[in-house]
C-alpha positions as CSV (number, residue, x, y, z in Angstrom):
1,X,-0.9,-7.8,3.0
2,X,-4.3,-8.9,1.2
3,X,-2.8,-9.4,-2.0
4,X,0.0,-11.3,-0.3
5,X,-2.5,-13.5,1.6
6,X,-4.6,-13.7,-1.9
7,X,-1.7,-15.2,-3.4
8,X,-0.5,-17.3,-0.4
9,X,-3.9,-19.2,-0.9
10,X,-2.5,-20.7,-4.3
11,X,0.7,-21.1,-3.1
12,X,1.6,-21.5,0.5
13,X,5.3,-21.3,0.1
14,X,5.6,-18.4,-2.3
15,X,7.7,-20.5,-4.7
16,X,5.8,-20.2,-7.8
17,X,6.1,-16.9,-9.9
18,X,3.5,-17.2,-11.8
19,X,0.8,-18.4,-8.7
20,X,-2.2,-15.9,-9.4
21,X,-4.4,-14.4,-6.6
22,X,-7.2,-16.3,-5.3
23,X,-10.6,-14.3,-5.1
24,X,-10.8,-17.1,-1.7
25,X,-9.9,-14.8,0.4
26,X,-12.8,-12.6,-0.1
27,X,-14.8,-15.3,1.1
28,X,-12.5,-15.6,4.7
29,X,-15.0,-15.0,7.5
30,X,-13.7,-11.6,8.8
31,X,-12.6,-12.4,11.7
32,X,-9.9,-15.1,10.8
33,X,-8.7,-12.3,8.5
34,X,-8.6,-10.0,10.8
35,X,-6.7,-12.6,13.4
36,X,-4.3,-13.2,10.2
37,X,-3.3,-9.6,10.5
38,X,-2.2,-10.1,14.1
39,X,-0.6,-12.9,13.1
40,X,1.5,-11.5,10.0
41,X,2.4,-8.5,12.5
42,X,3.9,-11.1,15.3
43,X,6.2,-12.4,12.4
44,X,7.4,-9.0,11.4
45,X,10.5,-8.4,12.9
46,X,11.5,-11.9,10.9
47,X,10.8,-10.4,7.6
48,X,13.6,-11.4,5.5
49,X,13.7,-8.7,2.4
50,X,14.9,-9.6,-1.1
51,X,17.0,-12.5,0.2
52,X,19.2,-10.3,2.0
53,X,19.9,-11.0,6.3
54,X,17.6,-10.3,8.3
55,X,17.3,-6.6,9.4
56,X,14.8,-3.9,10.5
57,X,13.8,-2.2,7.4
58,X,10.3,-2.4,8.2
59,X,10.2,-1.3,11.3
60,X,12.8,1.0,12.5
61,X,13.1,-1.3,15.6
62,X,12.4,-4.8,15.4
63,X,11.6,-5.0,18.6
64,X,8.2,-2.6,18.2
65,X,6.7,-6.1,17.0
66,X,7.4,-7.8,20.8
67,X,6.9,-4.3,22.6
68,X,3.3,-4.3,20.6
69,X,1.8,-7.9,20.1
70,X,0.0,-10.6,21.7
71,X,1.6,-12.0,24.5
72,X,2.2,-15.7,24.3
73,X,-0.7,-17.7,25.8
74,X,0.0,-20.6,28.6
75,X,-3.3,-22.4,27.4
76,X,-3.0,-22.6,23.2
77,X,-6.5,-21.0,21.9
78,X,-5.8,-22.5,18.6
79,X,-4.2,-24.7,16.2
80,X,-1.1,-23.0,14.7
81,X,2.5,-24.3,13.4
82,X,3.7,-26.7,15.0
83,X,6.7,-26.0,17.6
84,X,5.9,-22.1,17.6
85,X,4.1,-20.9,20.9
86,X,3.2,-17.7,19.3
87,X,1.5,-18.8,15.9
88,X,0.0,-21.4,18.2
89,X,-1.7,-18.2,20.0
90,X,-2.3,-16.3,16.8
91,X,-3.4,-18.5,14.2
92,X,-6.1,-17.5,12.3
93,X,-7.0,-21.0,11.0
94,X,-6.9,-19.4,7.2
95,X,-6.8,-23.1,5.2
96,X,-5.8,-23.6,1.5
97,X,-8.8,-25.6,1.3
98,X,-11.2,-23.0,0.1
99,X,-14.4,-25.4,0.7
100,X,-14.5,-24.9,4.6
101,X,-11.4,-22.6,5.8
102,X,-11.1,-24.9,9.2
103,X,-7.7,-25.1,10.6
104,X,-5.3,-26.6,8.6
105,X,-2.6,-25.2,6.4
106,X,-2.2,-22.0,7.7
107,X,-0.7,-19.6,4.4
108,X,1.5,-17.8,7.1
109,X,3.6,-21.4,7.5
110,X,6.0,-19.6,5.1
111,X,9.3,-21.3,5.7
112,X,12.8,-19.7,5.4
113,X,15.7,-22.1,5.8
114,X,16.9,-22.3,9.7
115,X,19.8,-20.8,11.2
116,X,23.3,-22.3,11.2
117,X,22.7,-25.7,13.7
118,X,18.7,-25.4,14.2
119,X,16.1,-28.0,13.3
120,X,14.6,-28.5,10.3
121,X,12.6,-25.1,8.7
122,X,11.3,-22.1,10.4
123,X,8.6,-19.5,10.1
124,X,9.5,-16.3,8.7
125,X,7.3,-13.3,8.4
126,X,6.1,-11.4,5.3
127,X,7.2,-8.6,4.0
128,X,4.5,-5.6,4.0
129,X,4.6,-2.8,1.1
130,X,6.1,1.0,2.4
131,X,4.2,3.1,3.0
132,X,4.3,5.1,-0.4
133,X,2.1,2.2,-1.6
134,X,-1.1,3.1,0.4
135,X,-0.8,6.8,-0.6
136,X,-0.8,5.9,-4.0
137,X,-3.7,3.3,-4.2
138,X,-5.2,6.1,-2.1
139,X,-5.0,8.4,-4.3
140,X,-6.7,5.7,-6.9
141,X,-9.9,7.5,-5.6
142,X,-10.4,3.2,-4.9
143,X,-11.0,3.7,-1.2
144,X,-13.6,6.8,-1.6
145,X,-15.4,4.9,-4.3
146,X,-15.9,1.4,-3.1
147,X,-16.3,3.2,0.7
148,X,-19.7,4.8,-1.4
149,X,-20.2,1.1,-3.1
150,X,-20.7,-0.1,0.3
151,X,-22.5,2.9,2.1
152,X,-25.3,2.5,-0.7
153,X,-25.4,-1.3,-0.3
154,X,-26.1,-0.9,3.6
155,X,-28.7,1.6,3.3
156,X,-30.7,1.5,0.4
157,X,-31.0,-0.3,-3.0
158,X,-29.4,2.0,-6.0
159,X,-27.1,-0.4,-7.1
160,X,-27.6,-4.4,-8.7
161,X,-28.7,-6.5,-6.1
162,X,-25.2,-8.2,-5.0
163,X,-24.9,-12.0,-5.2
164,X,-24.1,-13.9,-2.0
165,X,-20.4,-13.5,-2.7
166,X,-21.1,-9.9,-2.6
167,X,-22.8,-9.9,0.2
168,X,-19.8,-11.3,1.9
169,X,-17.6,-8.8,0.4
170,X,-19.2,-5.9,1.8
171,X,-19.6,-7.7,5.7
172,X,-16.1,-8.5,5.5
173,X,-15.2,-5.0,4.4
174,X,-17.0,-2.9,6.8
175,X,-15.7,-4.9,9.7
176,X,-12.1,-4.4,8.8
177,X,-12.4,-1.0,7.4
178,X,-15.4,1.0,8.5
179,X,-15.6,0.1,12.4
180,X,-13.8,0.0,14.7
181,X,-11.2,-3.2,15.7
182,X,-11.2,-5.7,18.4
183,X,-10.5,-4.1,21.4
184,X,-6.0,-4.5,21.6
185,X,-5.7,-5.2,18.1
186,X,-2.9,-4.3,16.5
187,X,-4.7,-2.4,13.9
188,X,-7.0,-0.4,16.8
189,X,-5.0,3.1,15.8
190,X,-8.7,4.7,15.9
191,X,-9.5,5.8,19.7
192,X,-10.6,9.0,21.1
193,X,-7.8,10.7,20.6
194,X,-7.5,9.9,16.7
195,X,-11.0,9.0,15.4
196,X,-10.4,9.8,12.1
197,X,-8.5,7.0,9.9
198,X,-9.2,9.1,7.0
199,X,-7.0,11.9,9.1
200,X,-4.5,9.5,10.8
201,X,-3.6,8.3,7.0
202,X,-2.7,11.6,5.9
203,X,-1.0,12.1,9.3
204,X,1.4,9.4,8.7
205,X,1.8,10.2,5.0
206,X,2.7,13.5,5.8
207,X,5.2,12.8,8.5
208,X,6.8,10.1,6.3
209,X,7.0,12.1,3.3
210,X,5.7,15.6,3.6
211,X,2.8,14.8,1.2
212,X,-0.9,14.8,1.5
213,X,-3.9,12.8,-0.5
214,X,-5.0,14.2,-3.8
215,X,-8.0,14.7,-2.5
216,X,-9.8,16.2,0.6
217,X,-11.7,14.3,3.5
218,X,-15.4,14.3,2.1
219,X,-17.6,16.5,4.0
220,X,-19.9,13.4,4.4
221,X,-16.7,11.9,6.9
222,X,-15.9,15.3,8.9
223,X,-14.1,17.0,5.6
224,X,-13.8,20.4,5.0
225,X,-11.5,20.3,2.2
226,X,-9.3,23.4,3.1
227,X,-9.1,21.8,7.1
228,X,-5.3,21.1,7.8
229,X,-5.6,21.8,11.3
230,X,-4.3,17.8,12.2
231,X,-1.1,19.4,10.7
232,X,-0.7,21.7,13.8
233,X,1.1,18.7,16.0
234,X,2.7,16.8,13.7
235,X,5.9,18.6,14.2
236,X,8.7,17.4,12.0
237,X,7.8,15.9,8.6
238,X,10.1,14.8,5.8
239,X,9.1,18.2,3.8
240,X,12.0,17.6,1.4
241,X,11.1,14.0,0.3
242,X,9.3,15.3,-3.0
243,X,12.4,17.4,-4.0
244,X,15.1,14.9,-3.1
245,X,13.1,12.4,-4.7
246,X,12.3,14.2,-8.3
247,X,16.5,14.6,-8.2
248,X,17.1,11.2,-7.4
249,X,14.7,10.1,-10.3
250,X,16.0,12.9,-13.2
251,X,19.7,11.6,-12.4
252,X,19.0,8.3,-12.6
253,X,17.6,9.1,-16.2
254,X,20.6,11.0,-16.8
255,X,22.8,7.7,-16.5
256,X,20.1,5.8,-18.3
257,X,20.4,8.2,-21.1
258,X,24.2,7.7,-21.0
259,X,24.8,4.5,-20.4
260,X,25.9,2.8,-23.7
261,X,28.0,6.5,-24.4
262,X,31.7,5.4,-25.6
263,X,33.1,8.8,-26.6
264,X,32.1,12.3,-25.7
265,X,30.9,13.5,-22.4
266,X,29.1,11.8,-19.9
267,X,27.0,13.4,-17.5
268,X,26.5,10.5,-15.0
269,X,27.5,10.7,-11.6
270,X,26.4,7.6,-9.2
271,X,28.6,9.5,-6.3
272,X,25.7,12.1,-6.6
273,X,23.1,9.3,-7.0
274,X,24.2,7.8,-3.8
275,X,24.4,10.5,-2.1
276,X,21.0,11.2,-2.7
277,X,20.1,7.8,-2.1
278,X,21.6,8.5,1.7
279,X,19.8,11.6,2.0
280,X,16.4,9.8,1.3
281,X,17.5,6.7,3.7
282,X,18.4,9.4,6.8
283,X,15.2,10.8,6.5
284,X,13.3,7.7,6.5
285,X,15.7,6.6,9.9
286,X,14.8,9.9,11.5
287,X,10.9,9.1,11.1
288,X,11.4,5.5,12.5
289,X,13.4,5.8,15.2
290,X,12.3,3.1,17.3
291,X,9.3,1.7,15.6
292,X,7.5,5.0,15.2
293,X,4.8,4.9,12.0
294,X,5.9,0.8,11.8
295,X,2.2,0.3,13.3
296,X,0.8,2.7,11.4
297,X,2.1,1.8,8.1
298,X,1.6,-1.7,8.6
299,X,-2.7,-1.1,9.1
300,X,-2.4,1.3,6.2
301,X,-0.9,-0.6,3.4
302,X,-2.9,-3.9,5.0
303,X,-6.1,-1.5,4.3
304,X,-5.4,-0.3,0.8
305,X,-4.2,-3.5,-0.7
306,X,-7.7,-5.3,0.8
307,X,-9.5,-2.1,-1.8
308,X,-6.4,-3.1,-4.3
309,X,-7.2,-6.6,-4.2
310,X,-10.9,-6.0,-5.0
311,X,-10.4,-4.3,-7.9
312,X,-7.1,-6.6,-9.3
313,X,-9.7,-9.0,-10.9
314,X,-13.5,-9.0,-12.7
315,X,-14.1,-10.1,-8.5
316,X,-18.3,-10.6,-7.8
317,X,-18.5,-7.3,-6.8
318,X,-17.0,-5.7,-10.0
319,X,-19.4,-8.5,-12.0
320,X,-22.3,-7.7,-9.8
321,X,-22.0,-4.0,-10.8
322,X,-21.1,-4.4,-14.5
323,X,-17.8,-2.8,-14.4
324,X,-15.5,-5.9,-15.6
325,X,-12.1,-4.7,-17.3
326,X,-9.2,-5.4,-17.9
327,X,-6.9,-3.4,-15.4
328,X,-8.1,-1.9,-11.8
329,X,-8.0,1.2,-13.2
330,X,-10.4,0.4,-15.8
331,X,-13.0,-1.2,-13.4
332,X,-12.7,1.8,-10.5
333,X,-13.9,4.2,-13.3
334,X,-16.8,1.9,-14.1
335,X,-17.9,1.5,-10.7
336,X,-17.1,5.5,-9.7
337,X,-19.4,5.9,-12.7
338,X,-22.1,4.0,-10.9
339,X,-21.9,6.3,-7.5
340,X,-21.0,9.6,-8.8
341,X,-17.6,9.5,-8.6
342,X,-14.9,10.7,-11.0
343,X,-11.2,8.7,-10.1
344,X,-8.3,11.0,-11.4
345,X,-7.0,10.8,-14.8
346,X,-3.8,9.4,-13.2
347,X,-5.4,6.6,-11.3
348,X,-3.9,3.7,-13.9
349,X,0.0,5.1,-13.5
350,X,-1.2,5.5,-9.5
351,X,-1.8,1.8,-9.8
352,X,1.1,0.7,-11.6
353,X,3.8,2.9,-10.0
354,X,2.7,1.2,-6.5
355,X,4.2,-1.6,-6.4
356,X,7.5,-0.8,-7.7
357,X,8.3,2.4,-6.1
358,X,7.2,0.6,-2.7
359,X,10.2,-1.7,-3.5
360,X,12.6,0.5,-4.5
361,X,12.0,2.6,-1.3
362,X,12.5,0.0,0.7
363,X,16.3,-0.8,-1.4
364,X,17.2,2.7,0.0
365,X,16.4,2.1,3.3
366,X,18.1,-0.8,3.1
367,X,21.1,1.5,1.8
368,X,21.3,-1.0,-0.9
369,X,22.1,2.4,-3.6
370,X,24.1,4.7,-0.9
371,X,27.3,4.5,-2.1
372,X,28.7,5.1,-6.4
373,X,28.8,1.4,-7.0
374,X,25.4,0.7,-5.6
375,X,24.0,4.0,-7.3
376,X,25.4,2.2,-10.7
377,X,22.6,-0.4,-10.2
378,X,20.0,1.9,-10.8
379,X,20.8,2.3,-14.3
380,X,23.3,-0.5,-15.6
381,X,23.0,-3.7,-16.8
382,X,20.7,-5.5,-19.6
383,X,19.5,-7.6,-17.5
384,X,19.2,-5.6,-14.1
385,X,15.6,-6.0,-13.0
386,X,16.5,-2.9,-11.0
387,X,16.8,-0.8,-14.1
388,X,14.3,-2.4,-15.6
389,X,12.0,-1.1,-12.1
390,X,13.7,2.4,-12.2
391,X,12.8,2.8,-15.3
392,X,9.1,2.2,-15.2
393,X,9.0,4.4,-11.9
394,X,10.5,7.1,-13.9
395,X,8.0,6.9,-16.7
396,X,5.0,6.6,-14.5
397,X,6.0,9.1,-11.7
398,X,6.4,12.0,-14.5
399,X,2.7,10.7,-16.1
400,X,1.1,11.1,-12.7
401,X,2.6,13.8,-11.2
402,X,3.5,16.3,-14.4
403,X,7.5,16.5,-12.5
404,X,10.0,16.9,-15.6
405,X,12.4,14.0,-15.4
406,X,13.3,13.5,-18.5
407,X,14.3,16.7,-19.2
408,X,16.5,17.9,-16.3
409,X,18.2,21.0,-17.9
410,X,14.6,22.5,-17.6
411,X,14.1,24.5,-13.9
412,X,10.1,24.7,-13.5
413,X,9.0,26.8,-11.3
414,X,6.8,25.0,-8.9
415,X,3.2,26.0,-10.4
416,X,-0.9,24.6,-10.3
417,X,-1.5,21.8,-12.1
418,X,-5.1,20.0,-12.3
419,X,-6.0,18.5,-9.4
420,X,-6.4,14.6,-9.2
421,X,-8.5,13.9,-6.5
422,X,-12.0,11.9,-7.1
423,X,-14.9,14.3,-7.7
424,X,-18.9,13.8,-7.4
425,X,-20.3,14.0,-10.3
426,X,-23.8,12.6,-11.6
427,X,-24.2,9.1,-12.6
428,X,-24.2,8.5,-16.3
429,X,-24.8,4.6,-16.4
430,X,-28.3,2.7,-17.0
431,X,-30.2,1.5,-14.3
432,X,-30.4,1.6,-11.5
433,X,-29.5,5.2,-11.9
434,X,-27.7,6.1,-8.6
435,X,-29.5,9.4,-6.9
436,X,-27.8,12.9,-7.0
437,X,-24.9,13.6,-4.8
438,X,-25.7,15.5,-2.0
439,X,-22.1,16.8,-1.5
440,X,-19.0,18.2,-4.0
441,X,-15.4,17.5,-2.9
442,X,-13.5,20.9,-3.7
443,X,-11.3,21.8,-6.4
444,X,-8.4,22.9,-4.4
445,X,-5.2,20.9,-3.2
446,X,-2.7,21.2,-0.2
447,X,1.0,21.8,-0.5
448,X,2.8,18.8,-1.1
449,X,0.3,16.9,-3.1
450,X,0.9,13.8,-5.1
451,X,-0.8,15.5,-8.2
């Protein structure tokens, strides 16, 4: 949602596509941004997806959004858009005009044309990545190493001395991330019950798609590394995601591989691609029947695109440390460098592959492939952005995971492969040279990794 908001900031109605990300929004006093969150989830269940009608996609249940916001307010508390009681309640008086952020032009004004016989335009609500995204960029090692960026910032001085804009960086990002929220904010999922967001992420990714982080809780945050006792009550999980998933992806290569064939034998079949397709979409339903995870998933994407964001750019922070680049790959290995930390070798396809496997998830859901003639989008066309998409998923999912795709007559075994996850290593940059670890993450992985 950060990376929407950052690019909101430069253009309010999302009409240009080339509009880059303003680094403003690191400078949004915290708790507009975090009012901008309740906001965004109040217009969820009017997200409109890839021009298609509305539906609940997001969500399971649209109506999770009613049954869990902000009720309207008889007294306004703020200046919203006009002729809407509930952004009236909610705004967070973001502005486009980065020299005082006041109330003004609110970035979540985003119009979609009325309904059949209503006034003038309405606000819609923005789409929010699936939640395959946030295991990804989790799996960056970005949240772990900016998480030890800021710990060091707050109590001590082993790192550069951060510029103001820094300084606002890490405020903003311990109040959303590393405390606890408002009291009946929609992001409050931490209580005594779950105290653990670290835990409660790989809760939901495990329900959603019966996988867990590349790398353990660190002992410093209640890790054990071989703990998967918050697996004891989950009950059902989509276990057969991975497997489904890895078919869906070598078949689709199959009919990209055959696609221009005239003569001979084709092994394509798009009834068999559809059908997988359904399988995926059923198990997604099953997980969010009536809004379950749709909180969840909504504070966890919101959370790893906010560390995505940081690192999208040469930001103050990645100046103030010395780790420009020219990808956020790039950059998170400088920085990791700087506290100890190792990312995975597969952090750059981790990156990439976010993004467009969020959206192609969220095309299944939508059933948009179910059936033979839908399935046939995946890998016709010259021009079919969608093949274009599939394809780079397909690339990038066999770099980062090791899954053979490309070569689907080959049955492997399941087997070890090296692990991914961040380790703690020393410090090989100049000064100031950050102090020895006191702490190792382990070497060993849970079933259903993303490896």
């Amino acid at each position: 949602m950060f990376r929407t908001l950052a690019r909101l900031l430069n253009d309010p109605q999302l009409t240009s596509t080339t509009a880059q990300p303003s680094e403003q929004v690191f400078l949004i006093h915290p708790l507009q941004l975090s009012r901008w969150l309740e906001q965004a989830w109040a217009f969820g269940s009017r997200v409109v997806w890839a021009n298609l009608s509305n539906n609940p996609v997001f969500l399971g249940d649209p109506g999770i959004v009613d049954a869990l916001r902000l009720a309207d307010a008889p007294i306004p508390l703020l200046n919203g858009i006009s002729g809407d009681p509930q952004s009236t309640f909610l705004s967070s008086g973001v502005s486009t005009d980065a020299s005082r952020y006041a109330p003004g032009v609110d970035p979540l004004a985003y119009y979609a044309p009325p309904a059949a016989g209503a006034p003038g335009l309405v606000p819609a609500g923005l789409p929010w990545d699936h939640l395959m995204y946030a295991l990804l960029i989790e799996n960056t090692g970005a949240y772990e190493i900016l998480a030890e960026v800021l710990r060091r910032y707050a109590v001590g001085e082993t790192l550069e001395s951060p510029s103001l804009e820094t300084q606002r960086w890490l405020r903003t990002t311990e109040e959303l991330f590393f405390r606890d929220p408002p009291l009946f904010h929609i992001t409050g999922i931490t209580s005594q019950l779950r105290p653990n967001l670290r835990v409660s992420r790989r809760n939901a990714y495990w329900r959603m798609f019966g996988m867990d982080c590349a790398h353990p809780v660190p002992p410093l945050y209640g890790g054990s590394g071989a703990d998967q006792s918050w697996k004891h009550d989950v009950g059902a999980a989509n276990e057969r995601f991975h497997e489904i998933f890895v078919q869906l992806l070598q078949q689709v290569w199959v009919g990209i591989e055959n696609v221009t064939n005239t003569s001979g034998a084709n092994p394509t079949d798009a009834s068999y691609i559809g059908q997988l397709c359904q399988i995926l979409r059923d198990m997604f339903d099953m997980r969010r029947r009536n809004g379950q995870l749709a909180r969840e998933e909504f504070v966890h994407v919101s959370t790893m695109s906010w560390f995505h964001l940081t690192l999208d750019s040469n930001t103050p922070l990645v100046t103030d440390l010395k780790a420009q680049g020219t990808d956020p790959a790039d950059r998170l290995q400088k920085i990791g460098q700087r506290v100890g930390i190792t990312p995975p070798r597969q952090a750059r396809e981790y990156f990439e592959l976010a993004e467009p496997i969020s959206s192609l998830l969220r095309f299944i859901e939508l059933g948009t492939f179910s059936d033979a003639s839908g399935a046939e989008l995946l890998f016709k066309g010259t021009g079919n952005s969608i093949r274009t998409d599939m394809n780079t998923v397909i690339d990038l999912w066999q770099s980062a995971t090791g899954d053979p795709l490309k070569d689907v007559a080959v049955r492997v075994a399941s087997q070890s492969r090296a692990s991914a996850q961040p380790r703690f290593l020393p410090s090989t940059v100049g000064a100031p040279a950050a102090p020895a670890p006191r702490r190792q993450l382990v070497t060993t992985t849970t079933n259903g990794v993303v490896k």
